[in-house]
C-alpha positions as CSV (number, residue, x, y, z in Angstrom):
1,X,0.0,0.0,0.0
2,X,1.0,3.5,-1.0
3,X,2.5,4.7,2.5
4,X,1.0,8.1,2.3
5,X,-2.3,6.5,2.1
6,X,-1.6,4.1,5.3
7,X,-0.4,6.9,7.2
8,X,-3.6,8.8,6.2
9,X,-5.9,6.3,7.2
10,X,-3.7,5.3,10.1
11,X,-4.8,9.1,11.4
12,X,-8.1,8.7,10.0
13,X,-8.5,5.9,12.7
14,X,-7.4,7.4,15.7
15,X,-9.3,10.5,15.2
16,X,-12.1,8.1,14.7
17,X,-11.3,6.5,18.3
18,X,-11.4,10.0,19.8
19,X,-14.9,11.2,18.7
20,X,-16.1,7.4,19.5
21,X,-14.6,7.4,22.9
22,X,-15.8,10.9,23.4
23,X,-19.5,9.9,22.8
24,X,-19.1,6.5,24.9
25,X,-19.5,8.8,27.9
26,X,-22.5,10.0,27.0
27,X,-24.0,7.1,25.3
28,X,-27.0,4.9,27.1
29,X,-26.0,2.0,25.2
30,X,-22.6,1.6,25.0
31,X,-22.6,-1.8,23.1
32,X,-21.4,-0.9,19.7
33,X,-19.6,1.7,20.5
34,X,-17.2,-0.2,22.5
35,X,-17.4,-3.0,19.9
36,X,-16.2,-0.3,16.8
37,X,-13.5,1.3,19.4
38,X,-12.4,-3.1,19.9
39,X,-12.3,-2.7,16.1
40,X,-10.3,0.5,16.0
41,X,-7.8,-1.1,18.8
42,X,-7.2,-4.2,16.2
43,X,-6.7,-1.9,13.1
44,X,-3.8,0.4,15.1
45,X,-2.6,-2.4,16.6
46,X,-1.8,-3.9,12.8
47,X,-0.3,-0.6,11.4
48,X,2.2,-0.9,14.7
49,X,3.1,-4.2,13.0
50,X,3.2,-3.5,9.7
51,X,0.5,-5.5,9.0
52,X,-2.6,-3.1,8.1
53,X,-4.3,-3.0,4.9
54,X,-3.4,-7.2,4.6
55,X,-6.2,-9.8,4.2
56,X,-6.6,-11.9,7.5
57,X,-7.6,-14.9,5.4
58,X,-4.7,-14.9,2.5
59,X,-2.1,-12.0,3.9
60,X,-3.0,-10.2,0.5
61,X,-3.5,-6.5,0.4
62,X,-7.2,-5.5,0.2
63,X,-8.4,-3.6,-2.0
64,X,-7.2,0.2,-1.6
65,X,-10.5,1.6,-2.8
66,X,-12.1,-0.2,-0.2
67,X,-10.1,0.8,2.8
68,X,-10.7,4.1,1.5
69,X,-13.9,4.1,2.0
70,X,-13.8,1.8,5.1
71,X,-10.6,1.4,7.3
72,X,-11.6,-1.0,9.2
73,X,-12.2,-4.1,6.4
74,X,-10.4,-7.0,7.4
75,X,-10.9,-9.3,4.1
76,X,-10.1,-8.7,0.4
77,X,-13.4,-9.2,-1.8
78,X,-12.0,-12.6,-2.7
79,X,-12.7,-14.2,1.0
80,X,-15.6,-12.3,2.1
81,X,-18.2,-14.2,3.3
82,X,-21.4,-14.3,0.9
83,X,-23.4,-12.0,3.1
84,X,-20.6,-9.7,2.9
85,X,-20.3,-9.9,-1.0
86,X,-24.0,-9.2,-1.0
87,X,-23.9,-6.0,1.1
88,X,-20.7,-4.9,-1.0
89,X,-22.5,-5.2,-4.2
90,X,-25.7,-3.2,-2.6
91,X,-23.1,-0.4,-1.8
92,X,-21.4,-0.5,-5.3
93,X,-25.1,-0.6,-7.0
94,X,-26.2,2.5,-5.0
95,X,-23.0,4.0,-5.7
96,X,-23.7,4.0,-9.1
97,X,-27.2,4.9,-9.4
98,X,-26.0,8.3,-7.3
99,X,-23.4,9.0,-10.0
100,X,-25.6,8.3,-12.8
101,X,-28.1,11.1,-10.7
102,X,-25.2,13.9,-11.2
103,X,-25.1,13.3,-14.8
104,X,-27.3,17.3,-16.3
105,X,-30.4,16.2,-17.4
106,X,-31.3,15.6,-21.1
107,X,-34.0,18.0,-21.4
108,X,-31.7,21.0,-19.4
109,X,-32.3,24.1,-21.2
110,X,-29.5,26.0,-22.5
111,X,-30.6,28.9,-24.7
112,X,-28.5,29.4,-28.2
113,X,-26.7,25.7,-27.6
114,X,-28.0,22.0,-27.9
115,X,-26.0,19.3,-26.2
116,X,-25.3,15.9,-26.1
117,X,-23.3,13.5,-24.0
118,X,-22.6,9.9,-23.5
119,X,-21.4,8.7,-20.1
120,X,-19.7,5.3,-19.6
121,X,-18.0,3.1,-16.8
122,X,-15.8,0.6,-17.3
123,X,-17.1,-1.2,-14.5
124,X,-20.4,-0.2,-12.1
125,X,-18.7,3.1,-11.0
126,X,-16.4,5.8,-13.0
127,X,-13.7,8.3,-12.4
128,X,-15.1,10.3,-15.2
129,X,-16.7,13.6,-14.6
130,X,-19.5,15.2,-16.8
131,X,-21.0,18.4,-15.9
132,X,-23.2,21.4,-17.0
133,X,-23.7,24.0,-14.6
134,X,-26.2,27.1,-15.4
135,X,-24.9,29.6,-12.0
136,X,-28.1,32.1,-11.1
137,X,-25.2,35.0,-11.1
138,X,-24.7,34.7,-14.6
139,X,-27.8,34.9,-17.0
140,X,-27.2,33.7,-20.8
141,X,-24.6,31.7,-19.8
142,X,-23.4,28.2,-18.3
143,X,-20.6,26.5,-17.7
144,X,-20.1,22.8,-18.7
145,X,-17.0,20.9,-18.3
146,X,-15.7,16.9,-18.6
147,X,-12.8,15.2,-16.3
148,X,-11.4,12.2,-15.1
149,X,-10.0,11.5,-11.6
150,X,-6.5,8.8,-11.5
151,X,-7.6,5.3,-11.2
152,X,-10.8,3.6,-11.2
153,X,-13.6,1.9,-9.4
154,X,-15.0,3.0,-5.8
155,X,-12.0,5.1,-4.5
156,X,-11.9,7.3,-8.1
157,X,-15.9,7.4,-8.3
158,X,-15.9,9.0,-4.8
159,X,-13.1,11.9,-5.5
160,X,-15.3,12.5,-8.7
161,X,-18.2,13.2,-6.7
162,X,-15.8,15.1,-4.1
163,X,-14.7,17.6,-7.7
164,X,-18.5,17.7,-8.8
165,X,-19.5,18.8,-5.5
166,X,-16.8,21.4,-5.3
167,X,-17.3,23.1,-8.8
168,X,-21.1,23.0,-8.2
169,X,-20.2,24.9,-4.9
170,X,-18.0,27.3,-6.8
171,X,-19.7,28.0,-9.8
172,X,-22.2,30.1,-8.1
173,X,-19.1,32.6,-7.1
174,X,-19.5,34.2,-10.7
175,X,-15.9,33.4,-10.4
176,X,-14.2,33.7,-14.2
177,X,-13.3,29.9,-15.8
178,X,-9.4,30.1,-14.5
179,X,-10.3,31.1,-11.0
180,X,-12.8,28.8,-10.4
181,X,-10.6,26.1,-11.7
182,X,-8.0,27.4,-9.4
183,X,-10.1,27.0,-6.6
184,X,-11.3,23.9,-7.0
185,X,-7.4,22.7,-7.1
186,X,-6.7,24.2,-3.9
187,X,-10.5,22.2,-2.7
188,X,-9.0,19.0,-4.4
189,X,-5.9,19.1,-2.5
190,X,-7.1,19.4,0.0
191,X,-9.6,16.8,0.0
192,X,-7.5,14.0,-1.7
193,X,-4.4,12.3,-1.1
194,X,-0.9,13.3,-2.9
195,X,-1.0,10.2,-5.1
196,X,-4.4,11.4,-6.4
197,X,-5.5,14.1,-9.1
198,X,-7.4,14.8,-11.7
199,X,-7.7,16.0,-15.3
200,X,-10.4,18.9,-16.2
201,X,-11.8,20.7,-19.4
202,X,-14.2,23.6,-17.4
203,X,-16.0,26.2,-20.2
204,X,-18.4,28.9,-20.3
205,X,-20.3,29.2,-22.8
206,X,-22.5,32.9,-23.6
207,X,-25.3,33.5,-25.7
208,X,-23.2,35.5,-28.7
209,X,-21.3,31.9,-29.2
210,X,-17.8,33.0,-27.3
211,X,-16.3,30.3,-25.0
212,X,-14.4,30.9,-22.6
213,X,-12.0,27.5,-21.8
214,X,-9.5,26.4,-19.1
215,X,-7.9,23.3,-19.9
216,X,-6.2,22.0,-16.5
217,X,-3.9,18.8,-18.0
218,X,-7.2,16.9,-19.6
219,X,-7.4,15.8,-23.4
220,X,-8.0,18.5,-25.8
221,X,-11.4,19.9,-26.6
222,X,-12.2,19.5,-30.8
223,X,-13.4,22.8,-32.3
224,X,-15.2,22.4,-35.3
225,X,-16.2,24.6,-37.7
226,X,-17.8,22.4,-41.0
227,X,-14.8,20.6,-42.0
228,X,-12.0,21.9,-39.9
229,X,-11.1,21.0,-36.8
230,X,-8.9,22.8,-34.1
231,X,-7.3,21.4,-30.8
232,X,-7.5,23.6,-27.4
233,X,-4.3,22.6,-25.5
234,X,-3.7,22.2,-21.7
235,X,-3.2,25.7,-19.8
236,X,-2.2,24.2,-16.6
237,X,-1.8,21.3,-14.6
238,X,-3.8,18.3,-13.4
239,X,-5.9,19.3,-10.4
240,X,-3.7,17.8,-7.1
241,X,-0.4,18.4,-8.1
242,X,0.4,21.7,-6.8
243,X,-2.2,23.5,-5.0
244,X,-1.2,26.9,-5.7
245,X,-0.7,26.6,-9.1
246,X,-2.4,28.9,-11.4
247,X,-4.5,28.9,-14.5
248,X,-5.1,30.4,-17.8
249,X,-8.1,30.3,-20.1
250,X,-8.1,31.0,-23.8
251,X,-11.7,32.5,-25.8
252,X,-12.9,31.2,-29.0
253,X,-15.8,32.5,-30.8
254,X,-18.3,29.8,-32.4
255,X,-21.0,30.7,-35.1
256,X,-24.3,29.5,-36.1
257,X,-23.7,25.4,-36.5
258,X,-20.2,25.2,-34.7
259,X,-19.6,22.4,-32.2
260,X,-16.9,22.0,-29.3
261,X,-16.4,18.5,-28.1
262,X,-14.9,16.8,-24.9
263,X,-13.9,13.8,-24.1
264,X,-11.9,11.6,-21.2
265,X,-9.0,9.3,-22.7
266,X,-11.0,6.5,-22.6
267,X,-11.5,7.5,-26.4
268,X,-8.0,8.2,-27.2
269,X,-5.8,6.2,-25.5
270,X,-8.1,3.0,-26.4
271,X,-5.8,0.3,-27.9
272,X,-6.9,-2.5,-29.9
273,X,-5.6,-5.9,-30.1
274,X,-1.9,-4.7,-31.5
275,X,-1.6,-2.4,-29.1
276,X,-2.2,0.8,-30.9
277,X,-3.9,3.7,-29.2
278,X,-6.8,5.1,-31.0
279,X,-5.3,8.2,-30.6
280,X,-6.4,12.5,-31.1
281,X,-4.9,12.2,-34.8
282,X,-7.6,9.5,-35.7
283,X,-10.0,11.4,-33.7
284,X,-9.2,14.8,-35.6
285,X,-9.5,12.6,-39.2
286,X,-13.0,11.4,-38.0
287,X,-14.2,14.8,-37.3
288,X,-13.0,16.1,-40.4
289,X,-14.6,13.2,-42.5
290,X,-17.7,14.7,-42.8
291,X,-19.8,17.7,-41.7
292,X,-22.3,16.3,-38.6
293,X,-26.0,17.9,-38.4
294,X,-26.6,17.7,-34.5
295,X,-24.3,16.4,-31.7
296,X,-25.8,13.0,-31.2
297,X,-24.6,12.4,-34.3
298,X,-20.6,13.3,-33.6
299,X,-21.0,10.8,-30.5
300,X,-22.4,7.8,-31.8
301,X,-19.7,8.2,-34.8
302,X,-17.3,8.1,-31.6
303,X,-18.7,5.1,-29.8
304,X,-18.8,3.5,-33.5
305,X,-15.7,4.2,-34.4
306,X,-14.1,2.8,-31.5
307,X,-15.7,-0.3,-30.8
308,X,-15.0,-1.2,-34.4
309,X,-11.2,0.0,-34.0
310,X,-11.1,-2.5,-30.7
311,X,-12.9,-4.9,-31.8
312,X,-15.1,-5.4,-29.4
313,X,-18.2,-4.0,-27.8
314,X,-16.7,-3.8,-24.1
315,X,-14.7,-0.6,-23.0
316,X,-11.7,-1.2,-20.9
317,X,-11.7,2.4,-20.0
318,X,-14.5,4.8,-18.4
319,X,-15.6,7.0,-21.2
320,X,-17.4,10.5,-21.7
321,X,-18.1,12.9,-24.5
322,X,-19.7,15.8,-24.6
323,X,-20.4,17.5,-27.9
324,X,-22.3,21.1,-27.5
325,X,-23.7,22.8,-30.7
326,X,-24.1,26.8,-31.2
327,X,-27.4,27.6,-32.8
């Protein structure tokens, strides 16, 4: 296990045996409380030793998205018992159906743009980030945004929801693209361990067509205009690597029929059976092949595109895309 992590949940612990020892004074059934604190004791006790974070049935390490989200598991998924399994897969199923709650609505009205996304997991949860925000500070316009949080499964599904949270929070500030992305760094470091950060596209996006984009280390948006298709390049770095680092946004201005699209790599860095990525190049090329009529269009040519350049129907990556169209 990562040590920064152990020593992070090593603290996490004994603050937990504080408050819990603090309310065993005042609690009328002391039962379970004295039974989590027995818990606690046995959890310290293996950090001491060098032993935390090991299965007590095979001496493996468990799973570090799961001590993440509970510090006190004893078995890897492997050798829990079958009522166990069942209650973990209850969790991972409600998990999901709260991400898939934070996804913007279809029908979300955005005057002077339609939209379109698609929104995949690799497995039941995703480290992928999807958003459209319209703030009530700033009328005719809204901000929308993709990203994608290291690693997958439970631990990077939960720091997603952490960043969605935060830039919800934020985006009512009326804060300009490159400050609220700076914010939400400082939030993210805070919130997250050091081996943990994340990639993010955030946009606003006015009435008159202009954009307004701060790319912080994520892939690069696709501007198209008919046939030709520009890149927006990264202004700054990941979210969580320095926490005072600052940002820079760059302004386009779209017309009547012009689309930006965004994406997570689980587009481009898809390999196929060789080996080769899929790659922005032969994304550019399929953008450029033909002029699309609405967004739903670009992102089903995506999907298509890459299942038949893997082979296979089942993604080995979490995907979005999000295409937006000025009208």
């Amino acid at each position: 296990m990562d040590g920064i992590m152990e020593r992070m949940l090593a603290d996490q612990l004994g603050e937990r045996k504080r408050k819990l020892e603090q309310a065993l004074s005042a609690a009328r059934d002391a039962d379970e409380i004295t039974a989590l604190l027995r818990d606690i004791d046995v959890a310290l006790e293996k950090y001491s030793r060098g032993r935390y974070g090991l299965c007590e049935s095979c001496g493996e390490p468990i799973e570090a998205e799961r001590l993440m989200a509970d510090p006190l598991v004893r078995y890897c998924i492997e050798h829990l018992n079958a009522a166990e399994q069942k209650a973990l897969e209850r969790d991972i199923d409600l998990a999901a159906q709260i991400q898939n709650a934070l996804l913007p609505k279809r029908d979300m009205p955005l005057p002077g743009w339609e939209f379109a996304y698609y929104y995949r997991a690799a497995g039941t949860v995703s480290g992928d980030y999807l958003d459209l925000i319209i703030p009530d500070s700033a009328a005719g316009s809204f901000y929308f945004m993709t990203g994608d949080v290291t690693g997958k499964g439970i631990a990077a599904s939960m720091l997603m929801s952490q960043l969605h949270g935060s830039v919800r929070t934020l985006s009512h500030s009326g804060l300009p693209v490159h400050r609220l992305v700076e914010q939400a760094n400082r939030l993210f470091c805070e919130g997250s361990l050091s081996s943990h950060f994340a990639t993010l596209v955030l946009g606003s996006a006015y009435d008159s067509g202009r954009l307004e984009i701060c790319n912080a280390g994520h892939c690069s948006p696709m501007l198209i205009r008919g046939r030709k298709v520009d890149t927006i390049s990264s202004t700054g770095l990941p979210l969580g690597v320095i926490c005072n680092s600052p940002y820079t946004a760059v302004s386009h201005q779209l017309q009547k029929g012009d689309y930006v699209v965004m994406y997570t790599d689980g587009l481009t860095e898809a390999r196929n059976g060789s080996g080769e990525q899929f790659g922005e190049d032969r994304l550019v090329d399929l953008l450029r092949a033909r002029e699309f009529v609405a967004g739903d269009e670009i992102i089903s040519t995506c999907v298509a595109e890459l299942a038949a350049f893997t082979g296979h129907g089942k993604f080995m990556d979490d995907l979005a895309i999000l295409a937006l169209k000025k009208k």
